[in-house]
C-alpha positions as CSV (number, residue, x, y, z in Angstrom):
1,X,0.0,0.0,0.0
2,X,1.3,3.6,-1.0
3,X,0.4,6.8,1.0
4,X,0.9,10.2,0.4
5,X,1.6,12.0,3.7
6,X,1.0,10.4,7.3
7,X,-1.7,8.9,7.9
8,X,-2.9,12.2,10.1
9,X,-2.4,14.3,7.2
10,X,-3.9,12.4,3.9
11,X,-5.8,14.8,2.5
12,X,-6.7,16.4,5.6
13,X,-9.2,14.1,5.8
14,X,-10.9,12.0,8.7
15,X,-9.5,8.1,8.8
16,X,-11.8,6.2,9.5
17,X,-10.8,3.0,12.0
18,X,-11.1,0.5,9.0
19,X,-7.9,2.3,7.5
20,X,-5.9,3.0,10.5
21,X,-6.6,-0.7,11.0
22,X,-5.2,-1.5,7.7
23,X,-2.1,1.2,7.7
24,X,-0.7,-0.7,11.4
25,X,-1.5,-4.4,9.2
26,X,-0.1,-3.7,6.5
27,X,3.0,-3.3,4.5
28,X,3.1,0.4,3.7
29,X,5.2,3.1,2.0
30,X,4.8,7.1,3.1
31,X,5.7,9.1,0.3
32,X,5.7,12.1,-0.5
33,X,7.7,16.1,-1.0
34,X,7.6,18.6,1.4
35,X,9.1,21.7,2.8
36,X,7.1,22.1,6.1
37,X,5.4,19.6,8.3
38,X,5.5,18.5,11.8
39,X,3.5,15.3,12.2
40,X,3.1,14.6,16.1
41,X,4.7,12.2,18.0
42,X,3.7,8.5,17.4
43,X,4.2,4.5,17.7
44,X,5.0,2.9,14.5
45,X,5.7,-0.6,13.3
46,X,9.3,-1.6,11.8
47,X,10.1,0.8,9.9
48,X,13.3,1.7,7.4
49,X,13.2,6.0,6.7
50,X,15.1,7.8,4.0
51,X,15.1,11.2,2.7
52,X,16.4,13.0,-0.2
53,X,17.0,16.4,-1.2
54,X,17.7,18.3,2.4
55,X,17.0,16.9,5.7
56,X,13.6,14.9,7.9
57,X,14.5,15.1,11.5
58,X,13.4,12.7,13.8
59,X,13.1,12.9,17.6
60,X,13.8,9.8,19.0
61,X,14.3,8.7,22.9
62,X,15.5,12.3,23.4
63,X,17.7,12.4,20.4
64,X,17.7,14.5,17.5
65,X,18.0,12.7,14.5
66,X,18.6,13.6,10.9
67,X,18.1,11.6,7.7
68,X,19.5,12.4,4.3
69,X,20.7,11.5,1.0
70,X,23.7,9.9,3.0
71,X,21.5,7.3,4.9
72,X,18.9,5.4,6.3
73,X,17.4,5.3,9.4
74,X,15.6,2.0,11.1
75,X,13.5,2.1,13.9
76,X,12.4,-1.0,15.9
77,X,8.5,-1.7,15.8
78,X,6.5,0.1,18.9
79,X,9.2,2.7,18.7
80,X,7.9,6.2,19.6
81,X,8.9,8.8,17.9
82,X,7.6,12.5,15.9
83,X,9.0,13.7,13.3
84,X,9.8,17.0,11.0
85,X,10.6,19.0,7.8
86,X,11.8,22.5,7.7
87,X,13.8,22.9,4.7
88,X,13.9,26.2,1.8
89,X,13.4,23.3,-0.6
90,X,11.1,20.3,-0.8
91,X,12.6,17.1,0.3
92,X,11.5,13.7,-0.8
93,X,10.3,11.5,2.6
94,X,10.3,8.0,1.7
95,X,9.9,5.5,4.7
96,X,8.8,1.8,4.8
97,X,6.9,0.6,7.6
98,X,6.4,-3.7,8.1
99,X,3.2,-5.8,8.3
100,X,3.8,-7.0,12.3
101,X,5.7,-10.3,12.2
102,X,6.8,-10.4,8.8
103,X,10.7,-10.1,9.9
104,X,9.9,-12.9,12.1
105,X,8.6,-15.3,8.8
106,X,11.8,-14.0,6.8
107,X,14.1,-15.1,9.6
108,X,12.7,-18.5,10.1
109,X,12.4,-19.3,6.3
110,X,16.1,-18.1,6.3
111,X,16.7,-20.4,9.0
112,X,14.7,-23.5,7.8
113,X,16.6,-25.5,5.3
114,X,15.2,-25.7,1.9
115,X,14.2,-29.5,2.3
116,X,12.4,-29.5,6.0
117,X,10.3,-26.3,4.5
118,X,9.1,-28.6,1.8
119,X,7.8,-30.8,3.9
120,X,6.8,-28.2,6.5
121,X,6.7,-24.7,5.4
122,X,8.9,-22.6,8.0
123,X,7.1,-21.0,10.9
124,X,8.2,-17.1,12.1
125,X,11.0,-17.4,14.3
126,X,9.6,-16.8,18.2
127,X,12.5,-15.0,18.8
128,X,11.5,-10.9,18.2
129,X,14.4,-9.0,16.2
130,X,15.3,-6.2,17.7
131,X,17.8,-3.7,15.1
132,X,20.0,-1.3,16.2
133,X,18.3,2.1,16.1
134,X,21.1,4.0,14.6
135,X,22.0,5.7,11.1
136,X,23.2,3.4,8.3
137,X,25.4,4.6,5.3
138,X,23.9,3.8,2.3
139,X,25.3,0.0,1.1
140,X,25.5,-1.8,-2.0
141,X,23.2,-4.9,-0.1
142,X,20.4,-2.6,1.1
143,X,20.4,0.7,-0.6
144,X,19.8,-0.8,-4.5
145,X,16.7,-2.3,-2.9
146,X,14.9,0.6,-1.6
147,X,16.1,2.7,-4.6
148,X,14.2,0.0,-6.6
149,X,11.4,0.4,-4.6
150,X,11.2,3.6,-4.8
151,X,11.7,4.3,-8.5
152,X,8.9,1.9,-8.8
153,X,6.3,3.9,-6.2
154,X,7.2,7.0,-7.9
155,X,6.4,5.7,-11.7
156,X,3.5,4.6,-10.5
157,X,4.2,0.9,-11.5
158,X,4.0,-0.4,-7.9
159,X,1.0,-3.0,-7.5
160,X,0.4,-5.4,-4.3
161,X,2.4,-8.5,-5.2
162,X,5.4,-6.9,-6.9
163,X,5.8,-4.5,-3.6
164,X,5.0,-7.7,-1.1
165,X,8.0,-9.3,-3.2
166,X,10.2,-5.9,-2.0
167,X,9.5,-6.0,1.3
168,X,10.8,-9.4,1.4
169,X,13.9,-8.7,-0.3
170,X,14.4,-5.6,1.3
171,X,13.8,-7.4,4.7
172,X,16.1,-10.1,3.6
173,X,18.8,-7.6,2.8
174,X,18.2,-5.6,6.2
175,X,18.6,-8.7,8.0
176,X,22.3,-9.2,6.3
177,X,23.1,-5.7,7.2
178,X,22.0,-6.3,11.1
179,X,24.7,-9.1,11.1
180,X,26.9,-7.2,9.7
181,X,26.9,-5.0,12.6
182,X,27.3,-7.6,15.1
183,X,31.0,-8.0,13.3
184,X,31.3,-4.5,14.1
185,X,30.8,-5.0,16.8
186,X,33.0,-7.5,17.7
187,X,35.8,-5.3,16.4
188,X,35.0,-2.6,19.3
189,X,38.7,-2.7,21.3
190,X,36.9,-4.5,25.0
191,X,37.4,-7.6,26.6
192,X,33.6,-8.4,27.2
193,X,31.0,-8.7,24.6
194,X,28.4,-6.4,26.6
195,X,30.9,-3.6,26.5
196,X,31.7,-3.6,23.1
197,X,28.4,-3.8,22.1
198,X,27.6,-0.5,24.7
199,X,30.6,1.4,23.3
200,X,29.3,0.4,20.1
201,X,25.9,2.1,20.6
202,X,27.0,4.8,22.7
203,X,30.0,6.0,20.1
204,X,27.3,5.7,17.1
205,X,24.6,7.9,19.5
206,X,27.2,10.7,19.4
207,X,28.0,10.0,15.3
208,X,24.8,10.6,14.8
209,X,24.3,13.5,17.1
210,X,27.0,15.4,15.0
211,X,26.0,14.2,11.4
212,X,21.8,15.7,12.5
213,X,23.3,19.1,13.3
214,X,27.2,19.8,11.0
215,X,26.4,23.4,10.9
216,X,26.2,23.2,14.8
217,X,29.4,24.6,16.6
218,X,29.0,21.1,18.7
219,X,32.4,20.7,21.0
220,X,34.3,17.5,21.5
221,X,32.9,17.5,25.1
222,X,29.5,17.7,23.6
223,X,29.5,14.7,21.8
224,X,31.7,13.1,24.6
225,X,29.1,13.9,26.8
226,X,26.2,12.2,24.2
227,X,28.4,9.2,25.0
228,X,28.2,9.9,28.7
229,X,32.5,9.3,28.2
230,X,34.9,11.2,29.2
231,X,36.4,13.8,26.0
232,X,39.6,12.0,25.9
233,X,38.2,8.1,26.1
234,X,35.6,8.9,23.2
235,X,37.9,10.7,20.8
236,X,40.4,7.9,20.7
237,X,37.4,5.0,20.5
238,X,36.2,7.5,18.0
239,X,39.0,7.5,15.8
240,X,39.6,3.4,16.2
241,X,36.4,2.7,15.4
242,X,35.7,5.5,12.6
243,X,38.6,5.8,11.1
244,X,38.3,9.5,11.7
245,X,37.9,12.1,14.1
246,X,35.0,13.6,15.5
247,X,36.0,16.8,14.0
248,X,37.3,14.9,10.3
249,X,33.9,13.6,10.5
250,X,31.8,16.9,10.9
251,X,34.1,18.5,8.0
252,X,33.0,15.5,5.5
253,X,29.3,16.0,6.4
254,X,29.9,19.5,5.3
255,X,31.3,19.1,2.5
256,X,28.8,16.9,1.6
257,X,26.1,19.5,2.5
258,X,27.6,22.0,0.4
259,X,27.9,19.2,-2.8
260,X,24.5,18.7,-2.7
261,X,23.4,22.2,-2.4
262,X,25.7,23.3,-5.0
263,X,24.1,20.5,-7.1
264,X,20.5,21.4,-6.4
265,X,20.0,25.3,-5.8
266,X,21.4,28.2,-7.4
267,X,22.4,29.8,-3.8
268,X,25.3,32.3,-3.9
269,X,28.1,29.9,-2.2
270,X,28.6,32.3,0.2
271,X,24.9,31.6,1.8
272,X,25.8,27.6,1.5
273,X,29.2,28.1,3.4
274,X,26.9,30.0,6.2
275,X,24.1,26.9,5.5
276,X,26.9,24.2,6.8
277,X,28.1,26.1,9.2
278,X,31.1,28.6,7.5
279,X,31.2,31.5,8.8
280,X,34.4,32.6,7.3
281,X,33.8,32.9,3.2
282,X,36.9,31.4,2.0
283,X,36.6,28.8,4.2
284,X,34.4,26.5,2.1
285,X,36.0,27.3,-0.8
286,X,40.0,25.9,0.5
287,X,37.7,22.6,1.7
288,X,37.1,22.2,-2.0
289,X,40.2,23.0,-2.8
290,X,42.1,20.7,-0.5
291,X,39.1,17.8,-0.9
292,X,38.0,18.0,-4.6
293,X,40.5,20.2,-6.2
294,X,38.2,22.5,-7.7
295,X,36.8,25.3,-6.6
296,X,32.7,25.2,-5.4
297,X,31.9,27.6,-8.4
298,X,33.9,25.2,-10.7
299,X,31.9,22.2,-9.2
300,X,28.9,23.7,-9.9
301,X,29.5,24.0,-13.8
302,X,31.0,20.5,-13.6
303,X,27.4,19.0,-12.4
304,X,25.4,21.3,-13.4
């Protein structure tokens, strides 16, 4: 099922029961373009979000959290959470929510060899899934799935059974990236697995904390302090685990920014160095220099 707009907003009409029934049953896709909406705060089933375009923000647990071209958000089902656009441009929401217990099925017909499901077909796995509620890069496992999807939604072409077969693979995929994490982390530098797996969530809490706010003049005892670890602890976990520094980190998401916004909007560049957080004018143009090797006005004409 395709919507346009959250459920409190389709076409500022009244929902009757009968649909509300059928949006929490379902598998669904919210789709739509917007520059300004608030949409209260809510439970939802599993759900995967994206956003392209500029920036939905999501409050989460107390966190503030931003989803963009960059990545993908996923949200465990029961989660509550609101969310928000507030952007000089429309951005595209795009967010897949999961008929209840259909991760379950996919797990247990990954785990059921092919020859017992002949003979039996696989029941859901009774053991709940529970994801990591964190930002995820885009990946060459999950992303090409959802991009299919949504190409597919937005030409219209999307009909019950092709999209029940997406939400399978996508689920399928999602599933592989979930154990890929579980590597991750494994590789967290701690004896015991329950503190690798809390510096794990705790170090991506903070990640995420500066990628939803790089124009922000956020200190490295802020995000420390998002980690609830001390400055000089979390910088060097950081930096093992990242492969960059808090602050290498925020200059990348930047950059970034600025890519896009040179890509999409014919802003002066001055106004998108002050839009990532550059308040010195040259200073977004020696990034590109040192980064790309071009200058942003050069870059521009290159993608334009």
């Amino acid at each position: 099922m395709v919507v346009r707009g959250y459920p409190d907003t389709v076409a500022g009409r009244v929902l009757d029961e009968r649909f509300i029934d059928q949006f929490y049953r379902s598998n669904m896709v919210i789709h739509d373009r917007l520059s300004q909406v608030s949409h209260e705060g809510h439970r939802g089933n599993l759900s995967i979000k994206c956003a392209f375009g500029g920036q939905e923000h999501y409050q989460v647990r107390g966190r503030s959290i931003a989803v963009d071209d960059s990545c993908y958000l996923v949200l465990n089902a029961g989660e509550w959470y609101n969310c928000s656009i507030y952007s000089p441009t429309p951005v595209e929401s795009f967010c897949l929510f999961f008929r209840p217990s259909l991760v379950e099925e996919v797990m247990g017909s990954l785990l059921t060899p092919v020859d017992r499901d002949l003979d039996e077909p696989a029941a859901p796995s009774t053991q709940p899934v529970q994801f990591l509620q964190r930002l995820h890069a885009h990946d060459p496992v999950l992303t090409p799935k959802l991009l299919a999807l949504r190409a597919a939604v937005r030409s219209g072409r999307s009909d019950l059974l092709s999209m029940e077969e997406q939400f399978h693979f996508i689920l399928e995929a999602l599933l592989a990236v979930h154990r890929s994490v579980y590597q991750e982390v494994d590789a967290v530098p701690a004896l015991r697995h329950a503190t690798r797996q809390e510096l794990y969530r705790r170090l991506h809490q903070a990640r995420d904390f500066i990628h939803s706010d790089p124009a922000g003049d956020t200190d490295l005892e802020a995000a420390a302090r998002v980690a609830c670890m001390s400055k000089h602890h979390f910088l060097r976990l950081f930096k093992q685990v990242f492969g960059e520094t808090p602050h290498q980190f925020r200059t990348r998401r930047r950059l970034e920014i600025a890519q896009r916004l040179l890509r999409t909007t014919e802003w002066p560049v001055v106004q998108i160095g002050l839009e990532v957080g550059f308040e010195n004018p040259g200073s977004l143009s020696r990034l590109f220099r040192t980064r790309l090797g071009v200058s942003p006005e050069q870059y521009r004409r290159s993608r334009s």
